[in-house]
N, C-alpha and C positions, 0 to 999 in steps of 0.2 A: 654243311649246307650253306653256311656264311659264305665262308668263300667262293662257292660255284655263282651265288645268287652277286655278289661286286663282280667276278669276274665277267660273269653276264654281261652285266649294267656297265661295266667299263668296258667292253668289246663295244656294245650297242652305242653309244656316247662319243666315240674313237676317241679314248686317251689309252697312252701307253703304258705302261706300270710304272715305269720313270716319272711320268707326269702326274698320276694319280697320286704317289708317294712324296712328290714336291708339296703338291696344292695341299695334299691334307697333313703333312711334314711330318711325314713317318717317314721309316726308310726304307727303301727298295726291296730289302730283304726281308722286312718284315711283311710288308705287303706280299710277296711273292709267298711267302709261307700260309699266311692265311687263305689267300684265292686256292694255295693245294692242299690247302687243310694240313697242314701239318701245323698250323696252332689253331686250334677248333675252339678257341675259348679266347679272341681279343676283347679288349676291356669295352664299355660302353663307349665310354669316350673316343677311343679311336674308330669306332664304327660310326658313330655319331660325326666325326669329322671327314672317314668318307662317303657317308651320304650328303653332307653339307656338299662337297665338291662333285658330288653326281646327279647334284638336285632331284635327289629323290628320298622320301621320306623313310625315317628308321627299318619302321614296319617292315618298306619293302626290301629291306637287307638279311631282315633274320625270318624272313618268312622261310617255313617249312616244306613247301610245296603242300603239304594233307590238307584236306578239304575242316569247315570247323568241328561238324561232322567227326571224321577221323582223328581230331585230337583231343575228343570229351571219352575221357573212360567207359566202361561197357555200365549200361546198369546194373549188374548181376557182382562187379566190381563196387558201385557205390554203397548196394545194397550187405556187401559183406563188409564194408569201411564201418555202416554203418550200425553194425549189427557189433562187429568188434566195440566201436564203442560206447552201447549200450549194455556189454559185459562191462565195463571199466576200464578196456584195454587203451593206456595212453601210447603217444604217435611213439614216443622216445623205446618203448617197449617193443615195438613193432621187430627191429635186429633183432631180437633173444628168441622172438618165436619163427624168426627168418631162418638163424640158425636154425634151430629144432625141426624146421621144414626138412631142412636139405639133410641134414644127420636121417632121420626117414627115409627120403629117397633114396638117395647112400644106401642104407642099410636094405633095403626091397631091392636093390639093383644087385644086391649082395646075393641075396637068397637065390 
């Protein structure tokens, strides 16, 4: 999503990926990788130094498109977080009963 939301913003701005990669001195190639997502994970910093050069603020580089809406969990989700840990279940435990989820499934898709 990173890279769709720079590519955007440098389409809309007219720089070319050459120049986008000068001003914010990355290189071309790594620029190119990000705008196609094939590195979906640049550091802070390098996003931080292509919004400096797109004048436009962080925010609007890693924005998700989802409404805020869309990216607050379900209630029914916080309410089982929250019930888990009112059993005692701590967060680091959560993989072992992940595991033990999907051994279940497995096993009913078996039957």
């Amino acid at each position: 999503m990173i890279g769709r939301n720079i590519y955007e913003i440098r389409m809309k701005k007219g720089f070319t990926l050459s120049e986008l990669a000068v001003r914010a001195g990355i290189s071309k190639s790594y620029l190119s990788n990000i705008e196609r997502n094939l590195n979906q994970n640049p550091s802070i910093q390098v996003i931080r130094k292509i919004a400096n050069v797109l004048d436009v603020d962080l925010k609007v580089l890693v924005r998700t498109g989802l409404t805020e809406e869309e990216q607050l969990p379900d209630s029914e989700w916080i309410d089982i977080a929250n019930e888990l840990q009112k059993l005692g279940i701590q967060k680091d435990q959560i993989q072992d009963f992940k595991q033990l989820i999907e051994f279940i499934k497995w096993k009913n898709q078996s039957v």
